[in-house]
C-alpha positions in Angstrom: -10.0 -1.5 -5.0 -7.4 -2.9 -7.2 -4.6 -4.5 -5.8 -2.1 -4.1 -8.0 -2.3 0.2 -6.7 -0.2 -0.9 -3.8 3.1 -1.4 -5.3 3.3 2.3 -6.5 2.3 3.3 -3.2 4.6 5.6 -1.1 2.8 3.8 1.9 4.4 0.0 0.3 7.1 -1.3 2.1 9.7 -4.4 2.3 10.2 -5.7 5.6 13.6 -7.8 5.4 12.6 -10.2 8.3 9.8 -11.5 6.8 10.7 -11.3 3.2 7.6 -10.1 2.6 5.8 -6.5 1.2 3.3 -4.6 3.4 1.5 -1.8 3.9 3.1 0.9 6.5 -0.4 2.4 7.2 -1.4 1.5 10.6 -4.9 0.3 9.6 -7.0 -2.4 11.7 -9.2 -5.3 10.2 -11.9 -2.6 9.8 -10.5 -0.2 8.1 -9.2 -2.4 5.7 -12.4 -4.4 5.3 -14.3 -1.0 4.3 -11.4 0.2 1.5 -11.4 -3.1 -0.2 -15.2 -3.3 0.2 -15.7 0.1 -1.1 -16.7 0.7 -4.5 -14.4 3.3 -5.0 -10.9 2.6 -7.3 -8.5 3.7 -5.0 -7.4 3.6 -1.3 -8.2 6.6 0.6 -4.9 6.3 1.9 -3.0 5.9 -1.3 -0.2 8.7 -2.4 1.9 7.9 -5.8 5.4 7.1 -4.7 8.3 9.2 -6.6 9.8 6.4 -9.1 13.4 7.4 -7.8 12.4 7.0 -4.2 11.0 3.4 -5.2 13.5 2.4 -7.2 16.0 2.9 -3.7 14.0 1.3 -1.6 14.2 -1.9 -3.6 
């Protein structure tokens, strides 16, 4: 899986505290072990932010 995905994803969050980006999915160490495992390109849980909603939450 590439990376880089995340950043357009609606799922792609700032958390202030920690001044750092995350994902909002609820996954566990499993779940995320078999999507960046996977052979396949994208994260089953991925959904293309709007660009106006993203641009806001920035």
């Amino acid at each position: 899986m590439d990376p880089s995905l995340c950043e357009s994803c609606w799922h792609y969050d700032y958390d202030e505290e920690y001044d750092e980006y995350y994902c909002m999915m609820d996954l566990d160490e499993d779940e995320v072990y078999r999507i960046f495992a996977s052979r396949q390109s994208r994260c089953p849980y991925y959904r293309q932010g709007d660009e106006h909603y993203l641009a806001r939450r920035q």
